[in-house]
C-alpha positions as CSV (number, residue, x, y, z in Angstrom):
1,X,22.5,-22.4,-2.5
2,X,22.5,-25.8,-3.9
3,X,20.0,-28.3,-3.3
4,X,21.9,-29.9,-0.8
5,X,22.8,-27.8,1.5
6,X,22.1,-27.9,5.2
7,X,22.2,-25.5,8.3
8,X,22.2,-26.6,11.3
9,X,20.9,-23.9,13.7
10,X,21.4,-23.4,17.9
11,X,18.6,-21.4,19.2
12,X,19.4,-20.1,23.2
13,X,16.7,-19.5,24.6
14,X,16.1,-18.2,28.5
15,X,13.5,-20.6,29.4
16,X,14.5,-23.2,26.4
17,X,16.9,-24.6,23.8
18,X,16.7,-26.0,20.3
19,X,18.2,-27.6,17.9
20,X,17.5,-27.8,14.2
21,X,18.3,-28.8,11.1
22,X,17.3,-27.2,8.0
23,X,17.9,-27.8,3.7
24,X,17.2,-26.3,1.1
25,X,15.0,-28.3,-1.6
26,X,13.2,-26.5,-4.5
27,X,13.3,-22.8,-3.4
28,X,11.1,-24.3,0.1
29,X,13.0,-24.6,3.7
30,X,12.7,-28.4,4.9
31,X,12.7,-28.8,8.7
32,X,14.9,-32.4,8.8
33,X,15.4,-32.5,12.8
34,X,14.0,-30.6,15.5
35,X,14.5,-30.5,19.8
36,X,13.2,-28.3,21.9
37,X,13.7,-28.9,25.6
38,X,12.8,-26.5,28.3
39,X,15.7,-25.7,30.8
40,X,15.2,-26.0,34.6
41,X,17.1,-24.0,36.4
42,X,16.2,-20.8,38.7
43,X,15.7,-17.9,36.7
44,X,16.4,-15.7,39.3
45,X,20.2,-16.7,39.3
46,X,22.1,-15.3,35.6
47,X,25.2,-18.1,36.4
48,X,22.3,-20.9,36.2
49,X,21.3,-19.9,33.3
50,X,24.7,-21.4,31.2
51,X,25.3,-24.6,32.7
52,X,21.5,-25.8,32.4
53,X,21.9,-24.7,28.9
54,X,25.5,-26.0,27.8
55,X,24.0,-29.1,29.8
56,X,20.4,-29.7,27.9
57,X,22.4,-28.8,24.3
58,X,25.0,-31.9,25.1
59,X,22.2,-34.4,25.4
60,X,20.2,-33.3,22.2
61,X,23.5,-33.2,20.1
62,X,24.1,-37.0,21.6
63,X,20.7,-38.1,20.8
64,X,20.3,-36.7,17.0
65,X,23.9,-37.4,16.4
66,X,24.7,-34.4,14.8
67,X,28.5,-33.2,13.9
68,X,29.5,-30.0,12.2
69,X,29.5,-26.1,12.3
70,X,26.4,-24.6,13.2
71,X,25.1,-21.2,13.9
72,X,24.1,-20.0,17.4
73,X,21.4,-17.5,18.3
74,X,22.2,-15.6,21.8
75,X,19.5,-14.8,23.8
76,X,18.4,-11.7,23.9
77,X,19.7,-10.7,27.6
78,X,23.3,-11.0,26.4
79,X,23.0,-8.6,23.8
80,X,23.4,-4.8,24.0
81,X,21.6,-3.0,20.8
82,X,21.9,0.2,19.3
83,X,20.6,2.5,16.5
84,X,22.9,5.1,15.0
85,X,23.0,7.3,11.4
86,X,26.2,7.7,9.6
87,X,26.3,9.2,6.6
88,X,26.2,7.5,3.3
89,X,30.0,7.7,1.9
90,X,32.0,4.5,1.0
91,X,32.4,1.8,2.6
92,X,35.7,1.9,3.8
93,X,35.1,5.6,5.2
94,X,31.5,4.1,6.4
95,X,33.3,1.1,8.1
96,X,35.4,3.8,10.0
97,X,32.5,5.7,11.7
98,X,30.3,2.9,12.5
99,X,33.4,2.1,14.6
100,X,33.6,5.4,16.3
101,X,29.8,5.4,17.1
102,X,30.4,1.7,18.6
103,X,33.5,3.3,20.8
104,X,30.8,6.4,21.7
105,X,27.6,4.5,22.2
106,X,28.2,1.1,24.2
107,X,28.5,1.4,27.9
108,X,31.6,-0.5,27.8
109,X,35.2,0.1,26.3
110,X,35.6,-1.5,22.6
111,X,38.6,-3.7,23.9
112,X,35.8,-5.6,26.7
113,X,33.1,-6.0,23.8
114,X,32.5,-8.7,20.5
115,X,30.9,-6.2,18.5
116,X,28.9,-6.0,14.9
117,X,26.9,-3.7,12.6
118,X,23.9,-4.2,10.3
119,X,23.1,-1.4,7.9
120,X,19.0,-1.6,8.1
121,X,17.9,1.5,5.9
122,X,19.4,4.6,4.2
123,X,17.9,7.5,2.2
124,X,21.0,8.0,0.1
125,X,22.0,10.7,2.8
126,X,22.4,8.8,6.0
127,X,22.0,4.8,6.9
128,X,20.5,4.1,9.8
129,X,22.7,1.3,11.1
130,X,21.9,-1.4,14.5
131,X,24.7,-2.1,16.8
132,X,25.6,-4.9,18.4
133,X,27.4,-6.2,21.2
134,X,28.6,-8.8,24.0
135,X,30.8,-8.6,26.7
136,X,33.6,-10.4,25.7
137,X,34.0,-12.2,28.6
138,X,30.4,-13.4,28.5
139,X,31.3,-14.5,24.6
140,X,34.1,-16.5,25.4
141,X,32.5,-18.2,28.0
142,X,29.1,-18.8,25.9
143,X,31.4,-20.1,23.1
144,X,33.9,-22.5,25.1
145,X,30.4,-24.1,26.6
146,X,29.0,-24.7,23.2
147,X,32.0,-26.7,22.4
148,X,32.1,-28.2,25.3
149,X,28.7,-28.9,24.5
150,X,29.9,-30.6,21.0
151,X,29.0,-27.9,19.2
152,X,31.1,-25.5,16.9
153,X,30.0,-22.1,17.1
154,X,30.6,-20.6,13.1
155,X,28.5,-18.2,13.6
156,X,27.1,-16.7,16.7
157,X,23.9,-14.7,15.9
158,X,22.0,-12.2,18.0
159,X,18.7,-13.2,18.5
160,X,17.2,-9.7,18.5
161,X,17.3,-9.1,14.4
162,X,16.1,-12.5,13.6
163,X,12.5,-11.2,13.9
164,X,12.8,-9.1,10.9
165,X,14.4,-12.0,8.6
166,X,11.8,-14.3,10.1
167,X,9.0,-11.6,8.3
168,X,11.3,-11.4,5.1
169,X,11.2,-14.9,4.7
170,X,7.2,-15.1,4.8
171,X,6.7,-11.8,3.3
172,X,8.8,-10.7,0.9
173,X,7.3,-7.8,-1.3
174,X,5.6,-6.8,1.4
175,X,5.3,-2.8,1.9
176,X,3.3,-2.5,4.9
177,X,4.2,-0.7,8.4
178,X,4.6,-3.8,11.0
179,X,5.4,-4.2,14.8
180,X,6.3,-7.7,15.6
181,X,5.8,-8.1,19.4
182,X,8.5,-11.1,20.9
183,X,7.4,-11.6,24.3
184,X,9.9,-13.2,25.8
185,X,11.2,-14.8,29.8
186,X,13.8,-11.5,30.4
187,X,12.9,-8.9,27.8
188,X,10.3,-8.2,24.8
189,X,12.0,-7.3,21.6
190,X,10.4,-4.9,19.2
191,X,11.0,-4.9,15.8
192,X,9.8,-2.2,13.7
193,X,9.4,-3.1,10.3
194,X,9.1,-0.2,7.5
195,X,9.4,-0.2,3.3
196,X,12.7,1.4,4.0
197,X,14.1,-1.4,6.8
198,X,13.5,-2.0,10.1
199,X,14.5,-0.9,13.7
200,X,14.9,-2.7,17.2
201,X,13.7,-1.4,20.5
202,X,13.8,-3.9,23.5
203,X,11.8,-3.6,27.1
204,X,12.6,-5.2,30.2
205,X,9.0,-6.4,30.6
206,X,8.7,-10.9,29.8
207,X,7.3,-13.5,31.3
208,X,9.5,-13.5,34.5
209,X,7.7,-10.4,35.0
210,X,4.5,-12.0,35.6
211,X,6.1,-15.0,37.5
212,X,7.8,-12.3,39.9
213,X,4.7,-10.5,40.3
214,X,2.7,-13.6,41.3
215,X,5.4,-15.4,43.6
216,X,5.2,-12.2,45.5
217,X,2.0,-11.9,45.7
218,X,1.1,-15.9,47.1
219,X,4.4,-15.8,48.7
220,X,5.5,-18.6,47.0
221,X,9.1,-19.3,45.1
222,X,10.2,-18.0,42.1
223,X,10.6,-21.8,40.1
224,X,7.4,-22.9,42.1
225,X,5.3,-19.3,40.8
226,X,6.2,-20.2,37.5
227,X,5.4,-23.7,37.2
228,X,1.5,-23.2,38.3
229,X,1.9,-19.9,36.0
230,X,2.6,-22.3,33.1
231,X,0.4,-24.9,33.8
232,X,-3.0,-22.4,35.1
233,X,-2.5,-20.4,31.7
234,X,-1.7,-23.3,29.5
235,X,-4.7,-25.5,30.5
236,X,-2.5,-28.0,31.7
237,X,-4.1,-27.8,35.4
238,X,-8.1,-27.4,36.1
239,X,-8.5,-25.2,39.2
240,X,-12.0,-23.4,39.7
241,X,-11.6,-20.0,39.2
242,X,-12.5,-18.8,42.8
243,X,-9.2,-20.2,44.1
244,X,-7.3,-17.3,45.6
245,X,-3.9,-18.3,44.0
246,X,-6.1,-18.2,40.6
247,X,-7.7,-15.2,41.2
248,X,-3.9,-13.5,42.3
249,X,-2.6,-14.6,38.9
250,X,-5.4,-13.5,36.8
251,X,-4.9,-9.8,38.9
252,X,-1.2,-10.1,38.3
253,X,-1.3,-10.8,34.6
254,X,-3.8,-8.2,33.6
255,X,-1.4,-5.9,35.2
256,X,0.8,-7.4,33.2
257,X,-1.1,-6.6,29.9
258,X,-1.3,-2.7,31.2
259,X,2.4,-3.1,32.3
260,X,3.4,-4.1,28.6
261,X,1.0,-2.3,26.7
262,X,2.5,0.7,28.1
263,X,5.8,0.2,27.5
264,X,4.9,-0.4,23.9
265,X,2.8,2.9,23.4
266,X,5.8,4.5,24.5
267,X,8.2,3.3,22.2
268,X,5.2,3.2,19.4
269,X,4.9,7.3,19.8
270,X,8.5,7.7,19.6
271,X,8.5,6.0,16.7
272,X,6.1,8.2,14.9
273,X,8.2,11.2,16.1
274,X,11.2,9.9,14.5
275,X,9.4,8.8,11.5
276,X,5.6,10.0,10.8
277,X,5.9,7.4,7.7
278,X,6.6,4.3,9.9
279,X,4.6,3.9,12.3
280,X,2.8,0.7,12.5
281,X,-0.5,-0.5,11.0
282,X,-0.8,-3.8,12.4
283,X,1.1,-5.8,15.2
284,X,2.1,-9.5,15.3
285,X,2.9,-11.3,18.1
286,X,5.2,-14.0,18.5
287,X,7.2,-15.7,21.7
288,X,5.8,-18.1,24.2
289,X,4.6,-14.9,26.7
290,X,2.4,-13.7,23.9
291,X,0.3,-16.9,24.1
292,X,-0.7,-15.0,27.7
293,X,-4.9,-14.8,27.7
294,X,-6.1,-11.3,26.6
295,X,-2.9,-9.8,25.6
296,X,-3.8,-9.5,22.0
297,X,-7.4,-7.9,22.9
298,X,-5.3,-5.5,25.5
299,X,-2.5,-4.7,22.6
300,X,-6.1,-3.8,20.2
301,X,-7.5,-1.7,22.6
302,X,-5.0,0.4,23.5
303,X,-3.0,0.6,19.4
304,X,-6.5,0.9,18.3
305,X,-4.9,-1.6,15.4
306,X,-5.1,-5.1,14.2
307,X,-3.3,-7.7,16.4
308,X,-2.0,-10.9,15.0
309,X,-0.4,-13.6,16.0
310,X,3.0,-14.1,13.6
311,X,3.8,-17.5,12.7
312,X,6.8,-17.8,9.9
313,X,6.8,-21.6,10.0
314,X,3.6,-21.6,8.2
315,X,5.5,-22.2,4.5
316,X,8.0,-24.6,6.3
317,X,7.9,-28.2,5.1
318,X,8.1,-30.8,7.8
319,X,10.8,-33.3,7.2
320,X,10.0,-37.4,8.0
321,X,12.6,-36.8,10.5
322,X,10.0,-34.3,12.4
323,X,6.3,-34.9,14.2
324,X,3.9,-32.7,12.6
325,X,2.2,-32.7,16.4
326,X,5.3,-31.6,17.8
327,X,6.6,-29.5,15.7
328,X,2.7,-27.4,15.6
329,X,3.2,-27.5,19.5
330,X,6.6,-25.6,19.1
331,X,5.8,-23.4,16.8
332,X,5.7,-20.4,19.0
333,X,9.3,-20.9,19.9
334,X,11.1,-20.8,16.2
335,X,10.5,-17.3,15.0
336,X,14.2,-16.6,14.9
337,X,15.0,-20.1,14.3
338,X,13.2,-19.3,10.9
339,X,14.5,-15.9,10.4
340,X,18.6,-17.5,10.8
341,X,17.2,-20.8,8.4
342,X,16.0,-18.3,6.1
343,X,19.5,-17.7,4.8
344,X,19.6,-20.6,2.8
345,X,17.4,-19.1,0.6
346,X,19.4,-15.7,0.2
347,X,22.5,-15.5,0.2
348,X,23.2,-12.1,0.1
349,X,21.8,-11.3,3.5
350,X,24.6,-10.3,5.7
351,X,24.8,-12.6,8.6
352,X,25.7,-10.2,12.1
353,X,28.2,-12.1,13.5
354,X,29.6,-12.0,17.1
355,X,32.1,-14.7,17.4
356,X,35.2,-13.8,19.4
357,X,37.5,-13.6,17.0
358,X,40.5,-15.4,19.3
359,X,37.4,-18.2,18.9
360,X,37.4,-18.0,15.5
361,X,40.8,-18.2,14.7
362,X,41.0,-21.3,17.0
363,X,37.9,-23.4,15.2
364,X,39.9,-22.2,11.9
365,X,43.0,-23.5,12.8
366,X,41.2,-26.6,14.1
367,X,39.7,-27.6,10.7
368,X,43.2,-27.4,9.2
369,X,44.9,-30.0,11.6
370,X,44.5,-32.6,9.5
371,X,45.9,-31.2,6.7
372,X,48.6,-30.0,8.9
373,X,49.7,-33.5,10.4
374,X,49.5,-35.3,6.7
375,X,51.4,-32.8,5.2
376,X,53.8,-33.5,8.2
377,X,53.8,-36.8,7.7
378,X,53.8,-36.4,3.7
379,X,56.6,-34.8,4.5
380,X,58.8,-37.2,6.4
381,X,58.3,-40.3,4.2
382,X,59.2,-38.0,1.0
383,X,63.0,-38.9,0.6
384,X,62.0,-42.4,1.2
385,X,60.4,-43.1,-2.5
386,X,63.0,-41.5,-4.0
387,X,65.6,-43.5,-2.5
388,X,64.0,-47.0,-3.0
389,X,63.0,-45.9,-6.6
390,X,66.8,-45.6,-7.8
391,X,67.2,-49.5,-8.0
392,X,64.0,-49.7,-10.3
393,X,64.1,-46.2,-12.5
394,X,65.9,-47.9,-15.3
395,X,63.1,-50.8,-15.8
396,X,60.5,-47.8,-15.1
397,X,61.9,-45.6,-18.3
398,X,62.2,-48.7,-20.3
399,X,58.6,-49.7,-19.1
400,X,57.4,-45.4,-19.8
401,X,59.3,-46.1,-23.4
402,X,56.9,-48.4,-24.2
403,X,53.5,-47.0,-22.8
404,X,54.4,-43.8,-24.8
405,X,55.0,-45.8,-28.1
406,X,51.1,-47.1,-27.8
407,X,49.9,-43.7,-26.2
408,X,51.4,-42.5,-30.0
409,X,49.5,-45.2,-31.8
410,X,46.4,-44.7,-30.1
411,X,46.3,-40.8,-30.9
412,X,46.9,-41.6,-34.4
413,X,43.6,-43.6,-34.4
414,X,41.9,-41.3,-32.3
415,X,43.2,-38.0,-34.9
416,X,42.1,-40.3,-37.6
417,X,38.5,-40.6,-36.5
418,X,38.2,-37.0,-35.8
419,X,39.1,-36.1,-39.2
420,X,36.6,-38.7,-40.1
421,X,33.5,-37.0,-37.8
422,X,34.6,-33.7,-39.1
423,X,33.8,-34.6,-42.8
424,X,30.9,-35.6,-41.4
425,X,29.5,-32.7,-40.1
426,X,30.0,-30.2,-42.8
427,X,26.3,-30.6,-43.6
428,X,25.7,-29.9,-40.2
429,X,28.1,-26.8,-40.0
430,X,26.3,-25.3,-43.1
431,X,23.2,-25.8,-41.3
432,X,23.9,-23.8,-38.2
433,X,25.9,-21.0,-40.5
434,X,22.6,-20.6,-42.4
435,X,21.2,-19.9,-38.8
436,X,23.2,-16.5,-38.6
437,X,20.4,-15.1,-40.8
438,X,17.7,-15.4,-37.8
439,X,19.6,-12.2,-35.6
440,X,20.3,-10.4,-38.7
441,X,16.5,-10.2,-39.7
442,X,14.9,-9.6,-36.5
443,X,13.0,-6.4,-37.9
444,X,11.6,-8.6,-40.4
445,X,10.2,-10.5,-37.3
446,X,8.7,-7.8,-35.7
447,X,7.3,-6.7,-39.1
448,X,6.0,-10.1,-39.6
449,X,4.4,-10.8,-36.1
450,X,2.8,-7.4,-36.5
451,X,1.3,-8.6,-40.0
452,X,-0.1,-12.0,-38.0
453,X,-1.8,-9.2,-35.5
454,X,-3.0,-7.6,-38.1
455,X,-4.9,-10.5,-39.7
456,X,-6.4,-11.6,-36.5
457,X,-7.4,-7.8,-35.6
458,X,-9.2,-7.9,-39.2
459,X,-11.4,-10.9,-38.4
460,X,-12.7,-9.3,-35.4
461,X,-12.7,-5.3,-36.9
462,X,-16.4,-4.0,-36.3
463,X,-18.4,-2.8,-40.0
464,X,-20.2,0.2,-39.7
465,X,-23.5,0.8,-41.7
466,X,-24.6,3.7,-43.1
467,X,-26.5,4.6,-40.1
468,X,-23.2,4.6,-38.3
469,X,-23.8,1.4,-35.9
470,X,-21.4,-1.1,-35.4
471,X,-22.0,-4.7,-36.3
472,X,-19.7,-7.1,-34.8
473,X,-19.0,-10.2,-36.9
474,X,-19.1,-13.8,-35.0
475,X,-15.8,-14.3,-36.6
476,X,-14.5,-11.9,-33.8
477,X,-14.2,-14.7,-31.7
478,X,-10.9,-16.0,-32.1
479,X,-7.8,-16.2,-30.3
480,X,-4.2,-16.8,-30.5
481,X,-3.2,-20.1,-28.8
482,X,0.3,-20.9,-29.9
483,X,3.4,-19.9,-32.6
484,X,5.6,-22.4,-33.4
485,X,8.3,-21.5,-36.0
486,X,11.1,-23.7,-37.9
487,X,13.4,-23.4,-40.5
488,X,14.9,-26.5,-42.8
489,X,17.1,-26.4,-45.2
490,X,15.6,-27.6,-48.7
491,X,16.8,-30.6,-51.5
492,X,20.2,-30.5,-51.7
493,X,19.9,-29.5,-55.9
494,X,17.9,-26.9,-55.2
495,X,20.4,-24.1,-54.0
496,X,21.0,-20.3,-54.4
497,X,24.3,-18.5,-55.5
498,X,26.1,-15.8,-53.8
499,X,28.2,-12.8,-55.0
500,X,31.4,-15.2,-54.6
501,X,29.6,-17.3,-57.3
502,X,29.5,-20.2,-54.7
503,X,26.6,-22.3,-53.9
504,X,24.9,-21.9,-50.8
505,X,21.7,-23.6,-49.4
506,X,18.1,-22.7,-49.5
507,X,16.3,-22.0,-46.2
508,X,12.4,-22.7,-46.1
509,X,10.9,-20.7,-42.9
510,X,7.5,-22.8,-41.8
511,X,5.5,-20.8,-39.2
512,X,2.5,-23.2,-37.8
513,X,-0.2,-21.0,-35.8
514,X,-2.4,-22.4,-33.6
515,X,-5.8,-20.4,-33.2
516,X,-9.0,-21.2,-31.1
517,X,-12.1,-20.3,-32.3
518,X,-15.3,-19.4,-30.4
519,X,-18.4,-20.7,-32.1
520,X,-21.8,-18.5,-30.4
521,X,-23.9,-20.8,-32.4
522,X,-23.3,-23.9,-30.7
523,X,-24.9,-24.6,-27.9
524,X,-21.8,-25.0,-25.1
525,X,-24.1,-27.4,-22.8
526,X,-25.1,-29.6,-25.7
527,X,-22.4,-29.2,-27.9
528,X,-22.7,-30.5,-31.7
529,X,-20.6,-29.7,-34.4
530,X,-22.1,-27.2,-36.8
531,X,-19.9,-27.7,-40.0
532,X,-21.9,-24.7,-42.1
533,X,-21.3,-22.4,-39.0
534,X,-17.5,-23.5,-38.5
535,X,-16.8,-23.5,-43.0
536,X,-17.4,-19.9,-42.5
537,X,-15.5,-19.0,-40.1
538,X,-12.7,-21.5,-41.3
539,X,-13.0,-19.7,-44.9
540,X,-12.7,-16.2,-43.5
541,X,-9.8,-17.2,-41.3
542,X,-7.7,-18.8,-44.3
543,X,-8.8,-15.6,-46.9
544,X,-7.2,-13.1,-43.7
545,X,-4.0,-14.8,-43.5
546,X,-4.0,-15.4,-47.7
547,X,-3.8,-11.5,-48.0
548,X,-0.4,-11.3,-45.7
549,X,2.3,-10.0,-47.4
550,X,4.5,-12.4,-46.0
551,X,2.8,-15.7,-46.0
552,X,3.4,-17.6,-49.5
553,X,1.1,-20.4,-48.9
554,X,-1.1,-21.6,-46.7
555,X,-2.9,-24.8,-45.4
556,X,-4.6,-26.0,-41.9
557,X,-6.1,-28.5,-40.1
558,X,-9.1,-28.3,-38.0
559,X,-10.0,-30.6,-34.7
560,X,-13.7,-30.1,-33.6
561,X,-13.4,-32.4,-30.8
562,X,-15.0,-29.6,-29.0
563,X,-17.6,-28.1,-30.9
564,X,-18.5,-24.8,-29.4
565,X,-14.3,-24.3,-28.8
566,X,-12.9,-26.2,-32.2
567,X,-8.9,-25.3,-33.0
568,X,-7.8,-24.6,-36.1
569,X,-3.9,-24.7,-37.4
570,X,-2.8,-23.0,-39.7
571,X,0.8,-23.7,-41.5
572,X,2.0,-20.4,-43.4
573,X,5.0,-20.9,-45.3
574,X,7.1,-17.2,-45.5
575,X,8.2,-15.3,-48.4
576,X,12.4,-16.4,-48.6
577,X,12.5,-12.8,-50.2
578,X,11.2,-10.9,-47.6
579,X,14.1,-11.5,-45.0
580,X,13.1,-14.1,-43.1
């Protein structure tokens, strides 16, 4: 994408929304804008969830004052997800049984669901292929309140497959097995990352877990359970540790820990049975619930493998338009922020997209109303030029006469000082002609550079005595530090004739060849310039390069600024008869 381009990015989140604004600059992602404001509502009712959401997003687009399409990430407890193989035939046929195994595997009939594929691996047999889906009636309603919220929906992403572009984006040669652990409020989403591609498992185990377990268990609310959750485990509130609410919560969330880190050996072993190659070798956590004390020592324990904590922002630049403080307090929150932004940066990732498309046709049609009403209106003022033009068309073709009469004179001047510049540049046309000759004699190049190896490799050739032992020659220290070659046409009276008889210009190939040269004798912490030491090598440098076949002269120029490490250039100028 160009260096301009922005995406501006929806994140809906169950506890939380954002909104961000990404470009492109240099090959780096640039984070221009960013708001993140926690929603409060009671997660315990699913119709609260949308209005304190369409609500928070209306006030954040007021206050950046942000227009324009943007992509929106579902949260994960809209989405239905699942992993099928079709075989590998093309992709009209393929498009035709992903569709089928949509109709067979979704609990819901095709006509009540917005539904896409992603094809995540294949072993040129059978592609393993992820499903997803929405209730249609639950997209409709998610899109008309992001519009409602002054937002345009382009694309609406699922949040659940972000995960993996999020580790893309950060590691991308990477060849290792990885689980990336999202602990979310409703759900934890899995993400299985292999050479091959990747796979998503979900588990109805988040943070409204813990909140549930501790509200029953001090028989307080739900909203008032999670707010002393939040601020106990975030150090936000200082309460000794012999409290009995404390001591319930700490209870509660290492059964939590057990509670999760069972439902991830379970999906971990089934992984392994499905594929012995893939299963993990590290974890890395990500998601506000995985910040939870002593999860990552529980998830070590019972994996028996390294546990990280994932964080894709890391190679993010902070814009001026974002608080560095901020934007390190949030950081926890934007894994599939990232993993959506990262499409600026590759294009050919296939976006899952689960727009209705009734939606889509509408925001289509919408961009074109514009150019519908002014072609309307284009429309009904059309005769009215034509008629009022009649009166004036006679002075307008007298007037056109006379524009094309000095249109004429000033092509004649311009033809005229074309044929002029191309007179000019016959020398210059001979020139590049003469430059034909460089394709045509690129063995004689190979030959050549092979003779310059050649040279070098005989300065630093070993002599063996009679006793066989090798002696190595200090002029072995040398090295090659730059080639530089051009070609110049020489005096004009000095030319060359061709079979045709005509004359034809002499080319003069110049080859100037930097080396370095290593001088043992000098000391290199108190360097000073030993001219006998440096002759020699100098002299046996120049006699090498005298004995090429190619080379027709030779002269240098030596700069000992550095004593110990002098350079030495050498400008060969090339046999014309040997091709080159």
């Amino acid at each position: 994408m160009s260096s301009n381009a922005k995406k501006i990015t929806v994140n809906c989140g169950t506890t939380h929304v954002s909104v961000s604004v990404f470009s492109e600059k240099a090959g780096s992602l640039v984070l221009e804008k960013l708001v993140v404001e926690e929603l409060s509502y009671d997660y315990t009712e699913e119709e609260a969830w949308a209005s304190a959401a369409s609500g928070a997003l209306s006030n954040i687009f007021k206050s950046l004052k942000i227009k324009g399409a943007a992509t929106v990430i579902a949260p994960g407890h809209l989405i239905l997800t699942k992993n099928v193989k079709v075989p590998q035939v093309e992709a009209s046929r393929q498009r035709q049984i992903i569709e089928f195994e949509a109709q067979e595997k979704f609990p819901f009939p095709p006509s009540e669901l917005v539904w896409d594929s992603q094809i995540i691996s294949t072993d040129g047999v059978e592609a393993e292929v992820v499903l997803f889906a929405i209730k249609r009636d639950n997209a409709n309603r998610f899109a008309a309140q992001m519009m409602r919220a002054g937002i345009t929906p382009e694309i609406i992403q699922p949040s659940t497959n972000l995960d993996y572009q999020a580790y893309r984006f950060l590691n991308v040669d990477a060849q290792e097995n990885v689980l990336i652990v999202n602990v979310g409020a409703r759900t934890t989403n899995l993400t299985f990352v292999t050479e091959e591609g990747f796979s998503i498992q979900n588990c109805a185990v988040g943070g409204n877990f813990l909140t549930q377990s501790i509200a029953d268990s001090i028989g307080k609310p739900f909203p008032a359970a999670e707010r002393l959750k939040v601020n106990y485990f975030s150090g936000v509130t200082d309460v000794a540790e012999d409290d009995p609410h404390v001591v319930k919560m700490r209870e509660n969330a290492q059964a939590f820990c057990r509670r999760l880190c069972q439902e991830i050996t379970r999906r971990v072993v089934n992984q392994k049975r499905q594929n012995p190659k893939g299963a993990p070798t590290k974890i890395l956590l990500t998601g506000r619930g995985s910040l939870l004390p002593g999860l990552s020592d529980a998830l070590a324990e019972t994996q028996r493998i390294p546990v990280e904590y994932f964080e894709p922002t890391v190679p993010v630049q902070v814009g001026a338009g974002v608080d560095s403080g901020y934007f390190d307090s949030v950081r926890f929150l934007l894994s599939e922020v990232i993993g959506d932004a990262a499409e600026l940066l590759d294009v050919s990732h296939k976006q899952v997209n689960l727009l209705p498309p009734q939606i889509a046709s509408d925001i289509a049609f919408s961009k074109k109303k514009p150019f519908f009403v002014a072609a309307a209106l284009l429309l009904a003022i059309a005769p009215w030029p034509a008629f009022l033009g009649l009166g004036a068309s006679e002075k307008a073709l007298e007037s056109e006469s006379k524009a094309l009469i000095a249109e004429k004179k000033t092509l004649e001047a311009r033809q005229a000082e074309l044929t002029e510049l191309a007179e000019s540049n016959v020398p210059v046309a001979a020139y590049v002609e003469t430059l034909d000759g460089v394709l045509a004699s690129r063995n004689a190049w190979n030959a050549f550079l092979a003779d310059i190896q050649k040279c070098v490799d005989s300065l630093q050739a070993p002599a063996i005595g009679e006793d066989g032992e090798k002696t190595y020659s200090s002029h072995r220290h040398i090295w090659v530090d730059g080639l530089r070659v051009s070609k110049s046409v020489v005096a004009p009276d000095v030319t060359e004739d061709d079979d045709s008889g005509a004359q034809k210009p002499k080319v003069r190939t110049e080859v100037e060849l930097k080396l370095r040269l290593l001088i043992p004798e000098v000391d290199g912490l108190k360097p000073e310039h030993n001219a006998s030491a440096f002759n020699s090598r100098r002299r046996a440098v120049l006699n090498a390069f005298k004995k090429s076949e190619f080379v027709e002269k030779v002269s240098d120029q030596a700069n000992v600024s550095r004593p110990n490490f002098p350079t030495l250039t050498l400008k060969l100028i090339l046999k014309p008869e040997k091709g080159i």
